[in-house]
N, CA, C and O of each residue as an XYZ file, in Angstrom:
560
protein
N     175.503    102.504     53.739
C     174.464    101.504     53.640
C     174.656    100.494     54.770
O     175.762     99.957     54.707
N     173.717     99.991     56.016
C     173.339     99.257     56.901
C     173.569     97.804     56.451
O     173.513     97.679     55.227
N     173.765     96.896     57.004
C     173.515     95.492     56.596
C     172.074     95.463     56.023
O     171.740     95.432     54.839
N     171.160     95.483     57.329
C     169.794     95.476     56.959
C     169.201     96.176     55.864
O     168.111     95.869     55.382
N     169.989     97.204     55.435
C     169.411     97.596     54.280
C     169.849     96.608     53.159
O     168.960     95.928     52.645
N     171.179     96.458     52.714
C     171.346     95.424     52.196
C     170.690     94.168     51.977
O     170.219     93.758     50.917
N     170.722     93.312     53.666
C     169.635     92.433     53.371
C     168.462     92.538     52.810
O     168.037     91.517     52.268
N     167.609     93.780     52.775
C     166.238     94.045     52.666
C     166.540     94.413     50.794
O     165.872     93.872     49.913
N     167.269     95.064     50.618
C     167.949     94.539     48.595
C     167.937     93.474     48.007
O     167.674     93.269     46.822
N     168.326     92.482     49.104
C     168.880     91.244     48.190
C     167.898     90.279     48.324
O     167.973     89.156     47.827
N     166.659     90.842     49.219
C     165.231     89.806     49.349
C     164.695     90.068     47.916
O     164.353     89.209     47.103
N     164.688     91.282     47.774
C     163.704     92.315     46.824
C     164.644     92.002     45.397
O     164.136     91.973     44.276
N     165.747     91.832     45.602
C     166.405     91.401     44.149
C     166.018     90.021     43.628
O     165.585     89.752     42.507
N     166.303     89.021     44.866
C     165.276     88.097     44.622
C     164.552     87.706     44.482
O     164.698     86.537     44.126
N     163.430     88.093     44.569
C     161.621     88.096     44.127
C     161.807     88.753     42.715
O     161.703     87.997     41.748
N     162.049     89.973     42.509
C     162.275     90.800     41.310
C     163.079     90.437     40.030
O     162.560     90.327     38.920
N     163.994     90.316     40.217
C     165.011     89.615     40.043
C     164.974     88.041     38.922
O     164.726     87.847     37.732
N     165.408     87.085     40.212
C     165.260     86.363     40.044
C     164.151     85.237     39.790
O     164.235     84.144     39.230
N     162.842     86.045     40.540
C     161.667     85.419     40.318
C     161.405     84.325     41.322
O     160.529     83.463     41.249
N     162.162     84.470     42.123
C     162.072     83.147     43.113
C     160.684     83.342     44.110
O     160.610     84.139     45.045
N     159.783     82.556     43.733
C     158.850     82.203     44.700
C     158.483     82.233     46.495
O     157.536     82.431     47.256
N     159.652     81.957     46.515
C     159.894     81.506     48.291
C     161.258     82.837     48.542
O     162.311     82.917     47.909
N     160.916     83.478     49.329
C     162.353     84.653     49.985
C     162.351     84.739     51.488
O     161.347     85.167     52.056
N     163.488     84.332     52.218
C     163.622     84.440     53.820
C     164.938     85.391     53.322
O     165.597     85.664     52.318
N     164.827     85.709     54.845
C     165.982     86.663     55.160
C     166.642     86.520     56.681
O     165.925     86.770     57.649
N     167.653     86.222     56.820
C     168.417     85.744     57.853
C     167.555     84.678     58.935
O     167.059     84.784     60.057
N     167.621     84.170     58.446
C     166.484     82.615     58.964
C     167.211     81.826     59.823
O     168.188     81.443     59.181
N     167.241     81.439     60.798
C     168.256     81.045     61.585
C     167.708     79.489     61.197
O     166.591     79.475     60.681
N     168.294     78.323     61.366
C     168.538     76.588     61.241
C     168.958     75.927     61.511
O     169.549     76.440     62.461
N     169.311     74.750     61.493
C     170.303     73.957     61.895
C     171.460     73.761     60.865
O     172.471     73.311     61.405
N     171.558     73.941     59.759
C     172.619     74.356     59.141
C     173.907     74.659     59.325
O     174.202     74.828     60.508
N     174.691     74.772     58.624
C     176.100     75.742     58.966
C     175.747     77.185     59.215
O     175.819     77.310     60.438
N     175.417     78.291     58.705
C     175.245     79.234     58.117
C     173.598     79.805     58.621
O     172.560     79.148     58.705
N     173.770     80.846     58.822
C     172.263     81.940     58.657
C     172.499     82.730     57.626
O     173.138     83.780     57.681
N     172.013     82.273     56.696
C     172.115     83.158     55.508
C     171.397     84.534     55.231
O     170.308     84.647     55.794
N     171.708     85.331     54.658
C     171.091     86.824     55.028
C     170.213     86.646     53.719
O     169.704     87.766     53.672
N     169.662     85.894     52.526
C     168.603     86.323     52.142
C     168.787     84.800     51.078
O     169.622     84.496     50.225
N     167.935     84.305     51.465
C     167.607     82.996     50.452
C     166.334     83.020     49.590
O     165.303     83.619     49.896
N     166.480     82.483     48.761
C     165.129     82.290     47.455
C     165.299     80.968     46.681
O     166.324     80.347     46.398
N     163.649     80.646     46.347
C     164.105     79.586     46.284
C     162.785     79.967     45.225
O     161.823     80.705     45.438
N     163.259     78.896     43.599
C     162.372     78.533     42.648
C     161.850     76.850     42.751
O     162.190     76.109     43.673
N     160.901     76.408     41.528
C     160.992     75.036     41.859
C     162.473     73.852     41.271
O     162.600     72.629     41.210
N     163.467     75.175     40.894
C     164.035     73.886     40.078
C     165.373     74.620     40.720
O     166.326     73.929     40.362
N     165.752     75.516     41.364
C     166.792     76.085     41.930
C     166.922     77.038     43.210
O     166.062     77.917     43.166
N     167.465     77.091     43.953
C     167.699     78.069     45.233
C     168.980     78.773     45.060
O     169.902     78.404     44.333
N     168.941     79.931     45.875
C     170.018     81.166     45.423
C     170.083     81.413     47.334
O     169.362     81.156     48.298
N     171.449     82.076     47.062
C     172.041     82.268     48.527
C     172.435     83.448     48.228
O     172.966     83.649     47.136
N     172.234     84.543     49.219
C     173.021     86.002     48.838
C     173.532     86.423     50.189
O     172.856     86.630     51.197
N     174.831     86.517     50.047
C     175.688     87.109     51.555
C     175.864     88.695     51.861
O     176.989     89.173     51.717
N     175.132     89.262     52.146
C     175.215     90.926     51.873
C     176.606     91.099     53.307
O     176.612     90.703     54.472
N     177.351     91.661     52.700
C     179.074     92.499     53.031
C     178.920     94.125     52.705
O     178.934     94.775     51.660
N     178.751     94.501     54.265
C     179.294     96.435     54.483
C     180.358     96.502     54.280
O     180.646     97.121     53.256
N     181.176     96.093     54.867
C     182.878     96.331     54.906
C     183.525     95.113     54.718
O     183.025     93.988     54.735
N     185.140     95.566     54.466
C     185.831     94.611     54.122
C     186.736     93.384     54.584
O     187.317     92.466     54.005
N     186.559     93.860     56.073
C     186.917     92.903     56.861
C     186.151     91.808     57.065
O     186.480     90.644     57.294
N     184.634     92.537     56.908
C     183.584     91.318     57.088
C     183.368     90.481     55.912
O     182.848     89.371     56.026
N     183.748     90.965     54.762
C     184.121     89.860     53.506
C     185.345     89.111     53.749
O     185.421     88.174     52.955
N     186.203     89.164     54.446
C     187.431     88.614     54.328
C     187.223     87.631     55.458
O     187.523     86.449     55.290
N     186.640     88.136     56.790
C     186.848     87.059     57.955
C     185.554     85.964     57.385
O     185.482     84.842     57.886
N     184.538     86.411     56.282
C     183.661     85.193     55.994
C     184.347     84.258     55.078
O     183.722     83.213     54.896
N     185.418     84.363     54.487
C     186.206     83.429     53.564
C     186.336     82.514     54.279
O     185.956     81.414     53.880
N     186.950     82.661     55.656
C     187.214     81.526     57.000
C     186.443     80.661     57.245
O     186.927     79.702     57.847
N     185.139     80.608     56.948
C     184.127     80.041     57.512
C     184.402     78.827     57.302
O     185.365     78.632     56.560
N     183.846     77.894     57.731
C     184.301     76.683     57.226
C     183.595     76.290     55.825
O     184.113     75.909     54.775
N     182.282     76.503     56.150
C     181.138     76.428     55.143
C     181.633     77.372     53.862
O     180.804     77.553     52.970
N     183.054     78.029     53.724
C     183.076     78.506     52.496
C     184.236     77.836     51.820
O     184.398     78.031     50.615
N     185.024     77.095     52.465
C     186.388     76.440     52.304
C     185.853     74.892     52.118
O     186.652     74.065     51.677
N     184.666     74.538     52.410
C     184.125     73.762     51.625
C     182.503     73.709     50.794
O     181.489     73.416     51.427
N     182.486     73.946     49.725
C     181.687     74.564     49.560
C     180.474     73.307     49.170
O     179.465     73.403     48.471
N     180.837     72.539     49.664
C     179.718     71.188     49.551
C     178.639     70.938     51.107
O     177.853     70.028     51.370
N     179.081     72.311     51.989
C     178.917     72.905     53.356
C     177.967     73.754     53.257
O     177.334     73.907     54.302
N     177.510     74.602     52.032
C     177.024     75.685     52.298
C     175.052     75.471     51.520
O     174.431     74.541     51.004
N     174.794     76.699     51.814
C     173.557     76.619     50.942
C     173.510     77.161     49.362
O     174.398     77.930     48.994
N     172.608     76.807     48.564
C     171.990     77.803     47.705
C     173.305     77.247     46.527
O     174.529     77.128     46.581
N     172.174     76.998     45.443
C     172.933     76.388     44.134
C     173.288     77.470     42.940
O     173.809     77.179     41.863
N     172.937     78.623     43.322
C     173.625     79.839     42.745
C     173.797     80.947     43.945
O     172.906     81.618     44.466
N     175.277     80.942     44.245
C     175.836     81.808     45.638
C     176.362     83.257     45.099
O     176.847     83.425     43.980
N     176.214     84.101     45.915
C     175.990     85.572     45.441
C     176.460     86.545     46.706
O     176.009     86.438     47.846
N     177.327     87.390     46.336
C     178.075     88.410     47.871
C     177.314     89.794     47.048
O     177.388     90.263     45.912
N     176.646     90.098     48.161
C     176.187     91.803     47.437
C     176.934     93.012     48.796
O     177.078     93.005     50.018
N     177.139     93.629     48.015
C     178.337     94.829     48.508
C     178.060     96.169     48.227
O     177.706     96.120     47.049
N     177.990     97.607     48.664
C     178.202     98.490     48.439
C     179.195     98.544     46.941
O     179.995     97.679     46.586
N     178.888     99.720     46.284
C     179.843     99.345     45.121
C     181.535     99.551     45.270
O     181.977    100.667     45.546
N     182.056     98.880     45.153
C     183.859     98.689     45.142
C     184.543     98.241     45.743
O     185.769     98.257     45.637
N     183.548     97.471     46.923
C     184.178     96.709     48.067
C     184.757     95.588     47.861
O     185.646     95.138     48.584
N     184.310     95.050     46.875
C     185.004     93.670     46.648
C     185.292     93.473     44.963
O     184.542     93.839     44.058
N     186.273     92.958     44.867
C     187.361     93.007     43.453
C     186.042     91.369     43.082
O     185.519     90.691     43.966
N     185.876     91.199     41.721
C     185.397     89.664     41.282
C     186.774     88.824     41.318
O     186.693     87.610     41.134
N     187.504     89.165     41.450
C     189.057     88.160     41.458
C     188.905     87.922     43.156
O     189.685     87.146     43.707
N     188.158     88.432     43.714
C     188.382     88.108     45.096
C     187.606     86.563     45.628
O     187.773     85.724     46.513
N     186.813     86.776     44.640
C     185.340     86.069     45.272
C     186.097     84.310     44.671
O     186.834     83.895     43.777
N     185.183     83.677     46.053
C     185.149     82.243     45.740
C     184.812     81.308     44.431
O     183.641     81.410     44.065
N     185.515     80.542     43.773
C     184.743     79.950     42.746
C     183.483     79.452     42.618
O     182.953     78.661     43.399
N     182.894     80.022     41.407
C     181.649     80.149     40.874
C     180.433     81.231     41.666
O     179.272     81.382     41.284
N     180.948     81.753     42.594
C     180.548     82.483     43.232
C     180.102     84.082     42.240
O     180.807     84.487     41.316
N     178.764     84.808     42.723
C     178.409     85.847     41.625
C     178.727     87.090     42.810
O     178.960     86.869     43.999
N     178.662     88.653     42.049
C     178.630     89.841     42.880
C     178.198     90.520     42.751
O     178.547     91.050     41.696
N     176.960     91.363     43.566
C     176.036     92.085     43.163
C     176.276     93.117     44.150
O     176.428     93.190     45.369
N     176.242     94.105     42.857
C     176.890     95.743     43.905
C     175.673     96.643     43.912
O     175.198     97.119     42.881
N     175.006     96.933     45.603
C     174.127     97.512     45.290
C     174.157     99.052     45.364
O     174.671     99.676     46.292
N     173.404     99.737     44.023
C     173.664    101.194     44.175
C     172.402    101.738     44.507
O     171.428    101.014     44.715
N     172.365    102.857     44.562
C     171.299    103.948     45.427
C     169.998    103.403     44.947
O     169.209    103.126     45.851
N     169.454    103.110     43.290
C     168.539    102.750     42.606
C     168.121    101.824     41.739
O     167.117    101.680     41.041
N     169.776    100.819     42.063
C     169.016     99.478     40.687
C     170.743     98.706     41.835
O     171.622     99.148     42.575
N     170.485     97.950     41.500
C     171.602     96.268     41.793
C     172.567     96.414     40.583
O     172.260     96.653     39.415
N     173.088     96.331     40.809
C     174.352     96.066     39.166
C     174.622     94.643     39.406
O     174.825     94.472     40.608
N     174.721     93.323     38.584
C     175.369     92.452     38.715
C     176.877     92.366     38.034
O     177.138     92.291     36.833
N     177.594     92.393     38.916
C     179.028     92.181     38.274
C     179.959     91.132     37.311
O     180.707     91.067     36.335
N     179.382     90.469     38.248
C     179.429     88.922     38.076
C     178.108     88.006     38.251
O     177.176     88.184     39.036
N     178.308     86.861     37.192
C     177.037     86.498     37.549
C     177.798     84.784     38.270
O     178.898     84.239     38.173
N     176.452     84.434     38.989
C     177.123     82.972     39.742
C     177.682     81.623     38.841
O     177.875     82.199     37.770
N     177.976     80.525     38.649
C     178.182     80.621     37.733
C     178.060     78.339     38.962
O     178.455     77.217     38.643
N     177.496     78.762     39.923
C     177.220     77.276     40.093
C     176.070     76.312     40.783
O     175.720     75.759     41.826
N     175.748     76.544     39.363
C     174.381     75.834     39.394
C     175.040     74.504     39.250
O     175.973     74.274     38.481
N     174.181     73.203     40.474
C     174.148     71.988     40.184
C     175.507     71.324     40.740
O     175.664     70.148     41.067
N     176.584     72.519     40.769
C     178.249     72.298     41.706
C     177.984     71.744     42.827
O     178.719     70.770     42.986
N     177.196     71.925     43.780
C     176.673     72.146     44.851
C     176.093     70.751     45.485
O     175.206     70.140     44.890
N     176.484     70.412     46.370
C     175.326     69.403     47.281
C     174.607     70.245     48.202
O     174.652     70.260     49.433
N     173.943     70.936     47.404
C     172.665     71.827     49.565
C     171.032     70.812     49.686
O     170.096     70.967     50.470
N     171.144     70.186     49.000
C     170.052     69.520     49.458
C     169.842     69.231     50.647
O     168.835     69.642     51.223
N     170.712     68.502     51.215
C     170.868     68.456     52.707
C     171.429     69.273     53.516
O     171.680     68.771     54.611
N     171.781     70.575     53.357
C     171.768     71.861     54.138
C     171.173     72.587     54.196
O     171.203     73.633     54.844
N     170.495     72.175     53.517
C     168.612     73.405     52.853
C     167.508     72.689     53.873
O     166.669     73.189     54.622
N     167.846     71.376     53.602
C     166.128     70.924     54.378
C     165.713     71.251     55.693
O     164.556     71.189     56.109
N     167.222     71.779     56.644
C     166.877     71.703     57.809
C     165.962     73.515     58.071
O     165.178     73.740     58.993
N     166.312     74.388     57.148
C     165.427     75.524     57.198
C     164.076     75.483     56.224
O     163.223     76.143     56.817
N     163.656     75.092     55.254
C     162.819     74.206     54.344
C     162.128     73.532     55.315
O     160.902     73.464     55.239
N     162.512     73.209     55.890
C     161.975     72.306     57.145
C     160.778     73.213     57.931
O     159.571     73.457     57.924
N     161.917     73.489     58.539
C     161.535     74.890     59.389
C     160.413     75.703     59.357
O     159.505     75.936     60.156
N     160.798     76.219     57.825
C     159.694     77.255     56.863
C     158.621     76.684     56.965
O     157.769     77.343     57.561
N     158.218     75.381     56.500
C     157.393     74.593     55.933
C     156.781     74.291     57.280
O     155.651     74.737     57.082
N     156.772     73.888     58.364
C     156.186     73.591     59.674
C     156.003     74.688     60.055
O     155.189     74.527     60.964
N     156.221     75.786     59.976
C     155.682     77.111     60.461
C     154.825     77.747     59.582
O     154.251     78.672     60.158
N     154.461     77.614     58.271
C     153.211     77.945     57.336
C     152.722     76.512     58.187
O     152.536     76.878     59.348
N     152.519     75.441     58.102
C     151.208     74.238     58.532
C     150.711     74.684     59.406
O     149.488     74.810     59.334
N     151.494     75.182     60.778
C     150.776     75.799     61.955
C     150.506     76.719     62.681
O     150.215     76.742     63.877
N     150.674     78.062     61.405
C     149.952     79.250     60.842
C     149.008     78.887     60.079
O     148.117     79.715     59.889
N     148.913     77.619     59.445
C     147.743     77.604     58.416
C     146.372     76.595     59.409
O     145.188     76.536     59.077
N     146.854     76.069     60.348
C     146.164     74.992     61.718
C     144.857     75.613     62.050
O     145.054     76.822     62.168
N     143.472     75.288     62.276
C     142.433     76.148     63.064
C     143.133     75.562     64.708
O     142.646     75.963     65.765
């Protein structure tokens, strides 16, 4: 399984899923982070980090934005993985894991931090973004 395929799971898990209204997928910002698939409801936003391999789960622990997690986006955070790549004892606190298989998502873990989080102000600068690019797509 490709990243991009992954990413293109964890949009579709999110709309489906979660029901989230609003879905980008690797959205670049001023932020810490390009997150590979964000969603957003009116009363919560979700962050999902899609991981092929295991080095690339391990060198993202480093990030800075994960060692503090008042750095990052999305008030329920989520690593989706091929299935067995990553142990739930591995993953960051409150952090969820969604293993995707050939025909459905398994959630392993579910996230578990809602409201932990300050992203208000790491969100707006792509929110931002989003939002000025529908006004002047929507412009005559």
């Amino acid at each position: 399984m490709t990243h991009t395929e992954l990413v293109n799971r964890a949009a579709r898990w999110l709309r489906n899923t979660k029901r989230c209204g609003v879905v980008v997928t690797e959205e670049y910002s001023m932020a810490w982070s390009i997150p590979d698939a964000m969603g957003w409801k009116s009363y919560a936003s979700y962050l999902v980090e899609c991981k092929v391999t295991r080095g690339d789960f391990l060198a993202d622990r480093k990030k800075l934005h994960r060692a503090n997690a008042d750095l990052g986006m999305g008030d329920q955070r989520y690593y989706m993985t091929p299935p067995g790549l990553v142990s739930p004892d591995e993953l960051p606190k409150h952090w969820g894991l969604l293993e995707a298989h050939p025909h459905h998502v398994r959630i392993i873990r579910e996230s578990s931090g809602a409201s932990r989080y300050r992203t208000a102000l790491n969100e707006r600068p792509l929110l931002y973004k989003l939002l000025r690019k529908a006004v002047q797509n929507a412009s005559p």
